[in-house]
C-alpha positions in Angstrom: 87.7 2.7 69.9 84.6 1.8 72.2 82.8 -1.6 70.9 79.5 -1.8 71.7 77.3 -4.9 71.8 74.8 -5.6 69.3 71.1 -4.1 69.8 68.7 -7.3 69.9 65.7 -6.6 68.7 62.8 -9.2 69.3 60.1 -8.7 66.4 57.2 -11.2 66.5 55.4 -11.6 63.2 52.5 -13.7 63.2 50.0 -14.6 60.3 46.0 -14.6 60.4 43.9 -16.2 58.2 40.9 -13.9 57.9 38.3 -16.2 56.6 35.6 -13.6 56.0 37.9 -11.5 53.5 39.1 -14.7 52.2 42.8 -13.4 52.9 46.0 -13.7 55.0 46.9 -10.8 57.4 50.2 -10.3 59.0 50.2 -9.4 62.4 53.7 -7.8 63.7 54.5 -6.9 67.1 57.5 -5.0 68.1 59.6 -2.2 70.0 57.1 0.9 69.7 60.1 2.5 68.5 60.7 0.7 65.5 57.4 1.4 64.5 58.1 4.9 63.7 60.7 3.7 61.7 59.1 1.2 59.4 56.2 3.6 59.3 54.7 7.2 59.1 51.6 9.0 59.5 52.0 11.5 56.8 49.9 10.9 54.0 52.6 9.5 51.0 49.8 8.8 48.4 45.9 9.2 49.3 43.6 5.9 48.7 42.4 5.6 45.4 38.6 5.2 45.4 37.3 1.5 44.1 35.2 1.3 40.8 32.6 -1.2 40.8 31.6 -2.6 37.6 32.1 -1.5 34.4 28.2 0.7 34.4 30.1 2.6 37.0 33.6 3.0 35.0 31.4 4.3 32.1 29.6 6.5 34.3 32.7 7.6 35.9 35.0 8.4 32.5 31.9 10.2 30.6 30.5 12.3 33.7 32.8 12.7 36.7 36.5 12.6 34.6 35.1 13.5 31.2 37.5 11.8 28.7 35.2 9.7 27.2 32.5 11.6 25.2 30.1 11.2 22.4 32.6 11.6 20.2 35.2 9.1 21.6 32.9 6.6 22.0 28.9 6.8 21.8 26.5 6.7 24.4 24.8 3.9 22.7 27.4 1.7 22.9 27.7 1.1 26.6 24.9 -1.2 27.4 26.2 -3.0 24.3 29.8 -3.3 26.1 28.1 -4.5 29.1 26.0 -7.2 27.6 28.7 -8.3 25.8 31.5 -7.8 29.1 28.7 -10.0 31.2 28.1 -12.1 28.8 32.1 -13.4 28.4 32.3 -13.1 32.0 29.4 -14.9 33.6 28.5 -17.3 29.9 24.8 -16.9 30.2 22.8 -17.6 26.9 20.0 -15.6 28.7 21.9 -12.6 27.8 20.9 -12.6 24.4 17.7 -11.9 25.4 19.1 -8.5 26.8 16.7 -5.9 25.7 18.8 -2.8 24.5 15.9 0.0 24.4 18.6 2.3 22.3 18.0 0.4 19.3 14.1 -0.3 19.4 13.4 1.7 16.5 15.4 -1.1 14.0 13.1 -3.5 15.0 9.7 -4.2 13.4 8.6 -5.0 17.1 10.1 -2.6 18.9 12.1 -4.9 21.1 15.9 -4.7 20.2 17.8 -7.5 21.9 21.4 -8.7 22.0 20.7 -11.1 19.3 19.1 -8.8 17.1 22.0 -6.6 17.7 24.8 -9.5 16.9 22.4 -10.4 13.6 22.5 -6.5 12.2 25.9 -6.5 10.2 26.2 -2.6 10.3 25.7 -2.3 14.1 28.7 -5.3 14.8 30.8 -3.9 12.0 30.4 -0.1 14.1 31.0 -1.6 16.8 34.2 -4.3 16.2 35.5 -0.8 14.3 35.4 1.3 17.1 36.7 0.0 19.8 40.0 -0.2 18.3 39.8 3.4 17.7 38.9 4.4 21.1 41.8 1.7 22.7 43.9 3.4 20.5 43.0 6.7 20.7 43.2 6.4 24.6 46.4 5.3 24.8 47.4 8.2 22.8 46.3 10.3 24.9 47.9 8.8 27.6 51.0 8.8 26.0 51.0 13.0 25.3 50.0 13.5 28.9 52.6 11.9 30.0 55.8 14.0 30.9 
């Protein structure tokens, strides 16, 4: 039986606080060898491309990936989901004021705001009522495509 002496490996690991990204990168130096190992080049999983904003996650599930349509969920509905979605996020009372030029014809001036929108029973009642039914009806779909 040959012994053999351990293999010392020095491995420097160092952090950097990267202000401008407001994040904590790890730099790690060692044997180019072990790199290899850690690592690959091959592709495992491609990047996933980064939404920005709910406007473009709409935009993206009724044109590019086409499972939200019409008939899932209307068209008119999605500046309403925004107004709403910025309102809750940012807590502006200016957003009632949001004009919503899909619904100008309910109004005697023929400026449809938030606040006319949350004052018109049948329009919140459609609303509160179908997003339910499309979360749901989502998820079911999910759920049969899965394997």
């Amino acid at each position: 039986m040959i012994e053999m002496a351990p293999l010392l490996i020095y491995i420097e690991i160092r952090r950097n606080i990267n202000s401008n990204r407001n994040r904590v990168d790890l730099l790690v130096r060692d044997p180019r060898d072990l790199i290899d190992h850690w690592s690959t080049n091959a592709i495992v999983q491609p990047a996933i491309r980064r939404v920005n904003g709910l406007g473009e996650a709409l935009n993206i599930a009724r044109n590019i990936e086409r499972f939200i349509n019409p008939r899932v969920l209307l068209e008119d509905f999605d500046e309403v989901i925004k107004v709403i979605r910025n309102n809750l996020v940012h807590l502006s009372g200016a957003a009632l004021n949001t004009h919503l030029p899909m619904f100008d014809y309910r109004s005697p001036t023929n400026i449809f705001t938030l606040q006319n929108f949350l004052e018109d029973d049948e329009l919140v009642y459609d609303f509160v009522t179908n997003v339910p039914r499309f979360i749901s009806g989502q998820y079911n779909e999910l759920r049969r495509a899965e394997p």
